[in-house]
C-alpha positions as CSV (number, residue, x, y, z in Angstrom):
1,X,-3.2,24.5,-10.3
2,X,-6.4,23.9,-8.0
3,X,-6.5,22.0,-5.0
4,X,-9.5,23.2,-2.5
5,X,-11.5,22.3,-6.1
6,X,-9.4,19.7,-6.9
7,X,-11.4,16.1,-7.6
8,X,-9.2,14.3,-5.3
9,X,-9.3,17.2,-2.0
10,X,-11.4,15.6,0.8
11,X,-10.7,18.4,3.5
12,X,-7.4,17.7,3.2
13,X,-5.9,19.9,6.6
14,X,-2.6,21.0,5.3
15,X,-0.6,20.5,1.7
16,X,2.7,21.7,1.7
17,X,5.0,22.7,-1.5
18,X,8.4,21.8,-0.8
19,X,11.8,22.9,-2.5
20,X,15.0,23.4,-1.7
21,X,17.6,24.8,-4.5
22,X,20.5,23.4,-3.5
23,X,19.6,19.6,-3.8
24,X,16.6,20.0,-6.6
25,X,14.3,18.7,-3.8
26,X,10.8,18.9,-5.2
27,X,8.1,17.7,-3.2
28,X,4.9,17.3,-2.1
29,X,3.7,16.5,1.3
30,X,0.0,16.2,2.3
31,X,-1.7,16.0,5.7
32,X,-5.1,14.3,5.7
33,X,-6.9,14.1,9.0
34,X,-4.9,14.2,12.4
35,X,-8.0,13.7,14.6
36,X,-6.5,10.0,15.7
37,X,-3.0,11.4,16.2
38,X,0.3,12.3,13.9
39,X,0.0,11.7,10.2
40,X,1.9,8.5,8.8
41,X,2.7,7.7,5.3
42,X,5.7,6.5,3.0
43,X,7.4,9.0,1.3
44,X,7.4,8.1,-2.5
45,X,9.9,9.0,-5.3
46,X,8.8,8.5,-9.0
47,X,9.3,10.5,-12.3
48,X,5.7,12.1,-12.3
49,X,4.7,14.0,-15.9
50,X,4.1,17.1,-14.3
51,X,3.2,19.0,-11.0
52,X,-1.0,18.0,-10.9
53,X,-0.3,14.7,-11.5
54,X,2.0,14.7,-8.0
55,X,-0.5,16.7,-6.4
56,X,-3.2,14.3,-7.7
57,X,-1.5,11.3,-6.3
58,X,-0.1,12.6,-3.0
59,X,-3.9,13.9,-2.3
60,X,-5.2,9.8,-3.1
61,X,-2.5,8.4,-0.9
62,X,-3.0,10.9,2.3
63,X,-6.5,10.3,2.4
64,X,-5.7,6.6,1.8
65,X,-3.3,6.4,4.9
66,X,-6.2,7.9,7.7
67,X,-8.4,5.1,6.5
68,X,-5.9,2.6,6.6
69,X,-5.0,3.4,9.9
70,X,-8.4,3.9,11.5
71,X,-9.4,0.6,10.5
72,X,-6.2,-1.1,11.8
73,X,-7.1,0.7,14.9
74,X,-3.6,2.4,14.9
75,X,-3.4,5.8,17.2
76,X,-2.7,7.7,13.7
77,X,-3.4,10.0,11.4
78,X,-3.1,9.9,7.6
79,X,-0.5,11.7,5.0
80,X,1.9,11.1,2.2
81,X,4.7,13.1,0.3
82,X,6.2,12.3,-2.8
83,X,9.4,14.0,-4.5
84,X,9.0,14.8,-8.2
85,X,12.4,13.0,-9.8
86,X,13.7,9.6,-10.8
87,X,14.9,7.7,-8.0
88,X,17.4,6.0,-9.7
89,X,18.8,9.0,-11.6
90,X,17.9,12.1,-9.3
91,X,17.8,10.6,-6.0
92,X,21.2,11.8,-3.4
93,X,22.2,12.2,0.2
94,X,21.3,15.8,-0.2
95,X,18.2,15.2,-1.3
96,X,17.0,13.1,1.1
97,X,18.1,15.0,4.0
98,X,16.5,18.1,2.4
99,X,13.4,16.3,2.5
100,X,14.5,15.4,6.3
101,X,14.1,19.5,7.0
102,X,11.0,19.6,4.9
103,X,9.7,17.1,7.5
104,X,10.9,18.4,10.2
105,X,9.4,22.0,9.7
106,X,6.0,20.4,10.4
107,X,6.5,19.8,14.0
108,X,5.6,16.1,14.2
109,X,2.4,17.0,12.2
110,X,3.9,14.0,9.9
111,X,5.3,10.9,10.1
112,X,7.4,10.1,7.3
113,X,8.1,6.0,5.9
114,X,9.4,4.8,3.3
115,X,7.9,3.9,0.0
116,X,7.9,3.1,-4.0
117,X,11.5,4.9,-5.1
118,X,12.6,5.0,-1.2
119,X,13.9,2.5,1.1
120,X,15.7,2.5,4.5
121,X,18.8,3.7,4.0
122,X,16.8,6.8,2.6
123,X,14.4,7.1,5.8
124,X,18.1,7.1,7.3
125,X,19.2,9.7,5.8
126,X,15.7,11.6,6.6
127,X,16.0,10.4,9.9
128,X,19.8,12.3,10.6
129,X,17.7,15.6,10.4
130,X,14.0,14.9,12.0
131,X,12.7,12.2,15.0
132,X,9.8,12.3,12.9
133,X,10.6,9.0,10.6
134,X,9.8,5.7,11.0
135,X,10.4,2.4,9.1
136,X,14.3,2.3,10.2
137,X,14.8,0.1,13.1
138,X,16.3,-3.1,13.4
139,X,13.1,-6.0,14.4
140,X,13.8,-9.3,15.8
141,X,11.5,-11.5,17.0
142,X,11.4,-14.1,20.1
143,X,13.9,-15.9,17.8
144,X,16.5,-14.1,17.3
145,X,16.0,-13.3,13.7
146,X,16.2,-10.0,12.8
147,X,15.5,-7.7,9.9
148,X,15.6,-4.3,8.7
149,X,13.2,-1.3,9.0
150,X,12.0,-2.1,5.6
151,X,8.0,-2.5,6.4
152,X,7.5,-4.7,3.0
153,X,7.4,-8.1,4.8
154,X,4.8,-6.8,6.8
155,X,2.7,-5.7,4.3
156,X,2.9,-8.7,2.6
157,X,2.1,-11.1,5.5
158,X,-1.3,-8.9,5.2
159,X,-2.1,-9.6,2.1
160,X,-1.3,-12.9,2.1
161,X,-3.6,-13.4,4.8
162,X,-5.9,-11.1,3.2
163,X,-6.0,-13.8,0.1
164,X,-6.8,-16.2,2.4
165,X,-9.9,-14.6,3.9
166,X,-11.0,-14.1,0.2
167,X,-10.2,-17.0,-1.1
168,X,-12.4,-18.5,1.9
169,X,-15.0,-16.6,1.7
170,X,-15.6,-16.2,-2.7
171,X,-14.2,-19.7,-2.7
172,X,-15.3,-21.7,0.2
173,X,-11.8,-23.6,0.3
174,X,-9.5,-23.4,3.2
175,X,-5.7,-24.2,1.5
176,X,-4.4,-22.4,-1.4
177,X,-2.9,-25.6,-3.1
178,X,-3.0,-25.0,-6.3
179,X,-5.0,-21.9,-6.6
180,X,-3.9,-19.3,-9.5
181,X,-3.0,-16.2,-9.1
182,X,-1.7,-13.0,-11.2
183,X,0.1,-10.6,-9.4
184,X,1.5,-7.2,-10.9
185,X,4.3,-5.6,-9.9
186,X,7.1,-7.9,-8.1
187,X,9.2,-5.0,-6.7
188,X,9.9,-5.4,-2.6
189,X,5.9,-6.5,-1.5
190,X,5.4,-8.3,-4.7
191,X,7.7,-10.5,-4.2
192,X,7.5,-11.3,-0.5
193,X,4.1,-12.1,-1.7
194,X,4.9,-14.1,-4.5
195,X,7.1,-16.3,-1.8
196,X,4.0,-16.9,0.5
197,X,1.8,-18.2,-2.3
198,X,4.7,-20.3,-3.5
199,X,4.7,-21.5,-0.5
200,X,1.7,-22.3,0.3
201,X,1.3,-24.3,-3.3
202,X,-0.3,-21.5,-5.3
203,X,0.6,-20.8,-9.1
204,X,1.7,-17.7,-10.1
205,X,1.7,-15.6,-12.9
206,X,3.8,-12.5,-12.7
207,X,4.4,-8.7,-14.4
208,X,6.3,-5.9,-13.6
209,X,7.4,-3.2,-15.5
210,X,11.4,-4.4,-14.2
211,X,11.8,-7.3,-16.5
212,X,14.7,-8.3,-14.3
213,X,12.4,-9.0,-11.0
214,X,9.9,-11.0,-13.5
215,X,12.7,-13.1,-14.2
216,X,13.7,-13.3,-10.6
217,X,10.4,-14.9,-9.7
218,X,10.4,-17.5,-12.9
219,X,14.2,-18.8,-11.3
220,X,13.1,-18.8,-8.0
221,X,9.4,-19.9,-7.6
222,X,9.1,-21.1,-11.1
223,X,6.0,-18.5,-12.2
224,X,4.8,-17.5,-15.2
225,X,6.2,-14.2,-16.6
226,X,3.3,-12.1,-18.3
227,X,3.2,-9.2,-20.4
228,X,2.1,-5.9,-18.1
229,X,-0.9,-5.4,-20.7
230,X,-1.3,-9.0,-20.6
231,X,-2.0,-9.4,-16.4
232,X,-5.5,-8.9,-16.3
233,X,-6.7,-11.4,-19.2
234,X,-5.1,-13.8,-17.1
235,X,-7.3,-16.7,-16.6
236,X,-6.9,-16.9,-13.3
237,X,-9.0,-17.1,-9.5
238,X,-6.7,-14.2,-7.7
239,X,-6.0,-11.0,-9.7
240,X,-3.2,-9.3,-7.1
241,X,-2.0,-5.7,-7.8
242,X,0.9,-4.7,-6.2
243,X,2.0,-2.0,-8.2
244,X,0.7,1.6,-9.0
245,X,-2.8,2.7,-8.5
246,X,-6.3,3.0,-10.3
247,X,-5.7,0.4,-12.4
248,X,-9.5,-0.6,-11.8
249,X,-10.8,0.9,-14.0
250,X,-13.2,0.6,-17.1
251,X,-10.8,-0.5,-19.6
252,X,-9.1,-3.2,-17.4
253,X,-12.2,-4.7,-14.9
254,X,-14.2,-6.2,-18.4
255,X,-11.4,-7.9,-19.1
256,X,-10.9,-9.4,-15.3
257,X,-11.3,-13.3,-15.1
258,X,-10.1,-13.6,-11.7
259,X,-13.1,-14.1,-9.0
260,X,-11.0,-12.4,-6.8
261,X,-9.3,-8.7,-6.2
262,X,-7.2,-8.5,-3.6
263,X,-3.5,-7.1,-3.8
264,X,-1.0,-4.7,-2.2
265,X,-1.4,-1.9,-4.4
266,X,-2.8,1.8,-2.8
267,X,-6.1,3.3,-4.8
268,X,-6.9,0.2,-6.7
269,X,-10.2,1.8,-7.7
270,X,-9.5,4.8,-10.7
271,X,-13.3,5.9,-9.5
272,X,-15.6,5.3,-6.3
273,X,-17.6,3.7,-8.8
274,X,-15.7,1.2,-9.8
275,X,-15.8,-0.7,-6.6
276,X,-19.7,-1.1,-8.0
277,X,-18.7,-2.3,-11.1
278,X,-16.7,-4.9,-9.8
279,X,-19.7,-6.3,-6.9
280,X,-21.9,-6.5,-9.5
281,X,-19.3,-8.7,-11.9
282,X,-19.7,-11.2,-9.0
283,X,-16.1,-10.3,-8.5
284,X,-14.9,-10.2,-4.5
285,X,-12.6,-7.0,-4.3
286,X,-10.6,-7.3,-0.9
287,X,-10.8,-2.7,0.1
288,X,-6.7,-1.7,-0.7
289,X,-6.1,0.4,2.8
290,X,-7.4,-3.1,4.6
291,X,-5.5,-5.5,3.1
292,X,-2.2,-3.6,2.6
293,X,-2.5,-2.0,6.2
294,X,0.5,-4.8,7.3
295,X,3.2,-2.0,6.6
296,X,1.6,1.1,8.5
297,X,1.1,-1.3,11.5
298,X,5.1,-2.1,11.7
299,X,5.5,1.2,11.5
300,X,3.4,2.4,13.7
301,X,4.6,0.0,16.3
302,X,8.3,0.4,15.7
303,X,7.9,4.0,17.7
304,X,7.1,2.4,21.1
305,X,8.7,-1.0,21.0
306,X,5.8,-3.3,21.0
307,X,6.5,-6.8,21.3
308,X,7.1,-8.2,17.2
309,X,4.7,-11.5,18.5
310,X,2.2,-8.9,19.1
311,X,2.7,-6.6,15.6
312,X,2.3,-10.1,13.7
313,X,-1.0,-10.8,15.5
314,X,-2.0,-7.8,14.7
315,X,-0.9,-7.9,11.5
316,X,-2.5,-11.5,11.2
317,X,-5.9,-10.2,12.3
318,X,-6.4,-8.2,8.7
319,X,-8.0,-11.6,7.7
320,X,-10.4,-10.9,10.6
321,X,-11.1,-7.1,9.4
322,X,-11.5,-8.5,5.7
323,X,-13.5,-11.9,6.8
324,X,-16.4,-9.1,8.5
325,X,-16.2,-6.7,5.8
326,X,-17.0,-9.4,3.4
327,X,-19.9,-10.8,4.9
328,X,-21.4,-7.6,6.3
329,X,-21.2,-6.5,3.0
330,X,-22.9,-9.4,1.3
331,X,-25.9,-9.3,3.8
332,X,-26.6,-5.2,2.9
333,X,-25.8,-6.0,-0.5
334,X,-23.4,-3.1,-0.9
335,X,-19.7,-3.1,-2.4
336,X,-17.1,-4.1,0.3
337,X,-15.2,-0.8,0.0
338,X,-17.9,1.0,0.6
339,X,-18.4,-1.2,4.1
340,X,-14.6,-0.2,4.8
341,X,-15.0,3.2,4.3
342,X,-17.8,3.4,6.4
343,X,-16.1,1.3,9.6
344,X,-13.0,3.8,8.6
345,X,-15.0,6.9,9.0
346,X,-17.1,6.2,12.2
347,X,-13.3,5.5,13.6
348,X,-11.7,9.2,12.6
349,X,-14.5,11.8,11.9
């Protein structure tokens, strides 16, 4: 197995094999670019065919996480790990804390979160071996309420205002009343996201590979439960992945009808060129690592006790990021994420 040659190694400055025998840890972690400080990123757990198709998507989401954070402006790096199992049959306490030491070995090099397969009790169990682990605090606002470490509200609030910025901009209307939208995967963002809309007087139109959260959102918020395969011929104004990536890609963007892309999922795009594809289908496509950025900002945070009035602010101004993307991108004529990655890169090279 390659990785200097690999198709998805952009100067990647460490990727690290780990195992451990004892738990049947198996695991991948991947540091990016550290020029903006310590590398962030979740830690995901999913069932992956074989060893290159880890690798291949642990490479995707480290590079991912430095441009996400250098366009939030966050003092941070970018990585990612994933563990090869099934979380809900492989996943234990041993595990978890073996993938604490794996952590820990790098020094502070990495900063690990949780992720798809993980959640907070896991970044718990991580965090009863390393300081390096984030995404587990208790938050409460000005309020008085409080919630968990869990990072998912977050990165919903940021889409949701995300949506909004697009849905102003492609649409020229300033309330989502009424406005349709197809959203794929409902899991823990999904479905914080699928409560904004709701409530905000959008229609939904759900899919997720759990048919139990589809029919979660139909009782609760009254959407439309849709076939997975069925999502994108959904005749609708916001297409919203939240699920797995590259799933823009040249099977799935022809059948778009949506006049808008903008969801929580990491590497939307299968290819580079697919951002092209969609700019010239006259289809708005809101860059992934902007709009989802809400989580990595709560995260980031979390480590020096900033004020939770100020993380929402910040959080809120993702519309901002998107709103300038978006028109700097229609007066070069270029595809947006191409305009993200090039604000991204003058902020970390």
């Amino acid at each position: 197995m390659k990785l200097f040659t690999h198709h998805e190694f952009d100067n990647h400055e460490q990727v690290v094999f780990c195992h451990d025998k004892a738990s049947g840890l198996k695991a991948i972690i991947a540091i990016h670019n550290t020029h903006r400080g310590p590398a962030l990123g979740g830690c995901r757990m999913y069932p992956y065919a074989s060893e290159a198709e880890a690798l291949n998507d642990v490479l995707r989401l480290s590079r991912g996480m430095t441009y996400k954070s250098a366009i939030a402006n966050l003092p941070l790096g970018g990585g990612k790990s994933v563990i090869i199992g099934d979380p809900r049959r492989d996943k234990t306490q041993a595990l978890m804390r073996a993938m604490g030491l794996a952590v820990e070995r790098l020094g502070g090099r990495y900063i690990v979160a949780e992720d798809s397969g993980t959640h907070v009790a896991d970044m718990q169990l991580i965090g009863e071996v390393t300081n390096h682990v984030s995404g587990i605090a208790e938050k409460c606002d000005a309020e008085g309420n409080c919630r968990s470490g869990d990072p998912s509200p977050m990165t919903a609030r940021g889409t949701f205002v995300g949506i909004q910025a697009a849905v102003r901009h492609r649409l020229g209307r300033e309330d989502l009343h009424g406005l349709r939208v197809a959203i794929q995967g409902v899991g823990n963002v999904g479905h914080h996201l699928a409560k904004h809309l709701h409530d905000a007087g959008a229609q939904i139109w759900v899919s997720d590979i759990n048919r139990e959260a589809v029919q979660h959102m139909v009782n609760e918020l009254g959407a439309v439960a849709v076939a997975n395969e069925e999502i994108y011929d959904q005749d609708v104004d916001v297409f919203a992945p939240c699920a797995m990536g590259a799933i823009l890609n040249d099977e799935t963007i022809p059948r778009l009808r949506a006049r808008i892309v903008a969801g929580a999922a990491n590497n939307q795009l299968a290819e580079k060129r697919h951002g092209s594809i969609l700019t010239e289908k006259g289809i708005l496509y809101a860059p992934d690592y902007v709009i989802n950025a809400g989580g990595v900002i709560d995260v980031c945070y979390e480590r020096n006790a900033t004020d939770p009035q100020q993380i929402v602010r910040q959080v809120d101004a993702i519309g901002e990021t998107l709103s300038e993307i978006f028109n700097r991108a229609e007066q070069q004529h270029r595809p947006t994420d191409e305009l993200a990655d090039q604000l991204a890169e003058e902020r970390f090279a």
